[in-house]
C-alpha positions as CSV (number, residue, x, y, z in Angstrom):
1,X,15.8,-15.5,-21.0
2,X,17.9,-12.9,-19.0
3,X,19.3,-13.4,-16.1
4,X,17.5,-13.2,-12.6
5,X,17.6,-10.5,-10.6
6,X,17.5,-9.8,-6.9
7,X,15.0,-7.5,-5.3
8,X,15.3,-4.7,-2.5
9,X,11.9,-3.9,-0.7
10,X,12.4,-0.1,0.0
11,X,10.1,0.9,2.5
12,X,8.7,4.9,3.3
13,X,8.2,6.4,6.4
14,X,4.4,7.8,8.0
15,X,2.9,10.2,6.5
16,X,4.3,9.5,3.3
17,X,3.3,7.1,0.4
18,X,5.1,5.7,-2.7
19,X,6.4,8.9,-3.6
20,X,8.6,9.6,-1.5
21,X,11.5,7.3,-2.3
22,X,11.1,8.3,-5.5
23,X,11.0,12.4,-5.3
24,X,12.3,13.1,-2.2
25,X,14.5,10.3,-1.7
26,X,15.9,10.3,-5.3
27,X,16.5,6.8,-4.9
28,X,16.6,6.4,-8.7
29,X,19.4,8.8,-9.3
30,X,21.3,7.3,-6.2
31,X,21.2,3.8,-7.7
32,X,21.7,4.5,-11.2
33,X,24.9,6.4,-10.0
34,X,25.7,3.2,-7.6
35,X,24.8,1.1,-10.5
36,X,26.7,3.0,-13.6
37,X,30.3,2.8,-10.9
38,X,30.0,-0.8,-10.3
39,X,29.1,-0.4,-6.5
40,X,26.0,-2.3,-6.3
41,X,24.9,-5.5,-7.8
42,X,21.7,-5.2,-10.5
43,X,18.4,-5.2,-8.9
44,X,14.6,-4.6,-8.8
45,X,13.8,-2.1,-6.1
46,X,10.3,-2.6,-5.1
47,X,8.8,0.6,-3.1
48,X,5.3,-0.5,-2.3
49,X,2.6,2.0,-0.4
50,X,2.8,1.4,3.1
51,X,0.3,4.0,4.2
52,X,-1.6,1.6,6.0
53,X,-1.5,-0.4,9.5
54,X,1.8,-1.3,10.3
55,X,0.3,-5.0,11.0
56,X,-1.7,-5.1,8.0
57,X,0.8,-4.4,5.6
58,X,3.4,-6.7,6.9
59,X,1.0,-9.5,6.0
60,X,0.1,-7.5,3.0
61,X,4.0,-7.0,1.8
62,X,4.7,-11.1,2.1
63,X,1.3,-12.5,1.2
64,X,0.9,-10.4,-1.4
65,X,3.3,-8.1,-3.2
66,X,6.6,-10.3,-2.8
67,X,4.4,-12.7,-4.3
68,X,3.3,-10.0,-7.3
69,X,6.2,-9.6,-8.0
70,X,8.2,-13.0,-7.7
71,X,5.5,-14.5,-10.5
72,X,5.2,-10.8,-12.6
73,X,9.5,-10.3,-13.0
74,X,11.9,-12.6,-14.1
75,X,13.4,-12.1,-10.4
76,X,15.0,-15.2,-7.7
77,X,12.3,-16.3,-5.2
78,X,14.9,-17.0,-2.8
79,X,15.5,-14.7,0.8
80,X,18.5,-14.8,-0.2
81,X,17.7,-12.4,-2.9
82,X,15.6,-10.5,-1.0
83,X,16.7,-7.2,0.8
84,X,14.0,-5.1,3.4
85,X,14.9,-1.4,3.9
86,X,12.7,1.1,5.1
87,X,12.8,4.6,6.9
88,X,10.9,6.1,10.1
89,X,7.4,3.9,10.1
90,X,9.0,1.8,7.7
91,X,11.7,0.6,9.5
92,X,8.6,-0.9,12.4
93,X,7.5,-2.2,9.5
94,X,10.8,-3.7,8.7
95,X,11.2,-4.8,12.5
96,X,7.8,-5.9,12.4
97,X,8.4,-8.5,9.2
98,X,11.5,-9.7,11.7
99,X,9.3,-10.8,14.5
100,X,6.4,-12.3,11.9
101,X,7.9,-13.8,8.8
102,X,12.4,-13.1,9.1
103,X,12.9,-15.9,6.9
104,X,11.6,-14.3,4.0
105,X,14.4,-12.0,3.8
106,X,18.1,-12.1,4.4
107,X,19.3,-8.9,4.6
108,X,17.8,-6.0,6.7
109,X,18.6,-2.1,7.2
110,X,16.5,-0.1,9.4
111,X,17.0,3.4,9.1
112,X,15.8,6.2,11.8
113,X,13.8,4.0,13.6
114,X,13.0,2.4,16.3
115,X,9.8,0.6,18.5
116,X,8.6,3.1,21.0
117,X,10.4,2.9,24.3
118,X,9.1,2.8,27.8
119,X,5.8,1.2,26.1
120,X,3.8,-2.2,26.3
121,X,3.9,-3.0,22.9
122,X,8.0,-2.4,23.2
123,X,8.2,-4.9,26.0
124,X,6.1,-7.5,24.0
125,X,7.9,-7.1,20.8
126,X,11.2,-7.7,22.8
127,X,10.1,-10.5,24.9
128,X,9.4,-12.1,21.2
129,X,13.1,-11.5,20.2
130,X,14.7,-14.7,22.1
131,X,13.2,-17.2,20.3
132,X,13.8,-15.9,17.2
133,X,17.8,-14.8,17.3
134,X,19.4,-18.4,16.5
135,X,17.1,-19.1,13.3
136,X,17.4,-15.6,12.5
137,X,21.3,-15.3,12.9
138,X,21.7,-18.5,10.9
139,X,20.2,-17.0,7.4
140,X,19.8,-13.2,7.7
141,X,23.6,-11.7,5.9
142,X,23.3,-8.3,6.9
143,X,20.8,-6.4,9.8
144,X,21.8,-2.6,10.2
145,X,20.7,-0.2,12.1
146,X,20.7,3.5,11.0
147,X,20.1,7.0,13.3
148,X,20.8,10.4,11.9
149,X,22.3,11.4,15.3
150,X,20.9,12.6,18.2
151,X,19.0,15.1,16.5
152,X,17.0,12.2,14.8
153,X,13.8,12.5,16.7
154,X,13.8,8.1,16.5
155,X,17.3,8.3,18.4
156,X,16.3,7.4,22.2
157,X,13.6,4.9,20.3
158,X,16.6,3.5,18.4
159,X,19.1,3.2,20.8
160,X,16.7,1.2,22.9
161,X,15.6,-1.1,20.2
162,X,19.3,-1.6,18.8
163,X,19.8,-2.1,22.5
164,X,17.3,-5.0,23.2
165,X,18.4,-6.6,19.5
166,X,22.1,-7.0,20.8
167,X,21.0,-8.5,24.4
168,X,19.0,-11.3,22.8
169,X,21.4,-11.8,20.8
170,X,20.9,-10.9,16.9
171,X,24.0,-9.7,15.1
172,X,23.3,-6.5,13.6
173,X,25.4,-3.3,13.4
174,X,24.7,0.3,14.2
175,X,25.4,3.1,11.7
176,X,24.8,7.2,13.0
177,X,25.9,9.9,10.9
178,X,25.0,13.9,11.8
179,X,21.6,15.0,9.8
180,X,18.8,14.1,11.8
181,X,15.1,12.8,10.6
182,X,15.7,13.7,7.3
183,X,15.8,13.0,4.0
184,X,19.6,14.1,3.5
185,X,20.2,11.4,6.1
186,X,18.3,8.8,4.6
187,X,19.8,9.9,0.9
188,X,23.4,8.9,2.1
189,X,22.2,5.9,4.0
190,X,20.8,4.5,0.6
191,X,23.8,5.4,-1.1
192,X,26.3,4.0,1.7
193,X,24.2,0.8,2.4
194,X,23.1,-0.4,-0.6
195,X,26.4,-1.2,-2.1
196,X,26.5,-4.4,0.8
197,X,23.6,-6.0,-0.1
198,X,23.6,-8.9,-2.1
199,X,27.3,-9.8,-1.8
């Protein structure tokens, strides 16, 4: 038998659906060319349809397709050998999966996103945040977050929500690069970020 691999969940943003890592994203040429210069580990990249309630498919991605997948591939079943990426809507989902189930994963990237600021639902998702921060900080290798400058229309959400991360005290990082909401942002994120997961 081969050897394992690890998996990275990559995640799309609303509006969009399984294609769009794919097409728009060219997430497969970005990785092959990663892959063929020895700049990222082998993996299975996983990019499930997340067109659906943000709440719904976090319980749908770990209940069911990390599951799929762990007993379909010849992949580790281990959070250590499991990355979470995802873009816009897919980075709340991302977030979301921190709040709900962290240990499932240990390494995060959040790009263009943020939870909506000056809301209810921002003030409970933080007020769950302290509770979580030591256990999370203990396992998790790598949380990142991503803006495409201020011209990213997720910028003021971001900053808030990077903001509130750091004061409870999660170690993550914070990445912005010129080029907005866009795919040309999230193109180089992929092609800049992956290369640390897995290490």
């Amino acid at each position: 038998m081969s050897s394992k691999l690890p998996v990275l969940y990559l995640l799309h943003g609303g509006g969009d659906n399984d294609r769009g890592w794919p097409l728009l994203g060219a997430a497969g040429l970005i990785l092959d060319n990663l892959y063929a210069n020895d700049k990222i580990s082998p993996m299975i990249v996983v990019m499930p349809d997340g067109h659906i309630d943000t709440e719904v498919f976090v319980d749908d991605l770990c209940e069911n397709i990390v599951p799929f997948i762990e007993s379909t591939y010849n992949v580790y079943t281990d959070p250590a050998h499991r990355a979470l990426s995802g873009l816009s809507n897919g980075g709340i989902q991302t977030m979301n999966v921190i709040l709900k189930q962290h240990e499932m994963f240990d390494w995060y990237i959040v790009l263009s996103s943020g939870w909506f600021a000056d809301t209810d639902a921002f003030e409970k998702n933080v007020a769950k945040l302290p509770s979580i921060a030591q256990d999370f900080n203990n396992h998790v290798k790598l949380l990142i977050f991503t803006q495409g400058g201020p011209e990213d229309i997720a910028f003021k959400n971001g900053q808030e929500t990077v903001r509130a991360f750091k004061e409870n005290g999660f170690n993550c990082e914070y990445f912005e690069a010129p080029g907005g909401h866009t795919w040309f942002t999230w193109r180089y994120n992929l092609r800049d970020l992956t290369p640390r997961l897995f290490k």
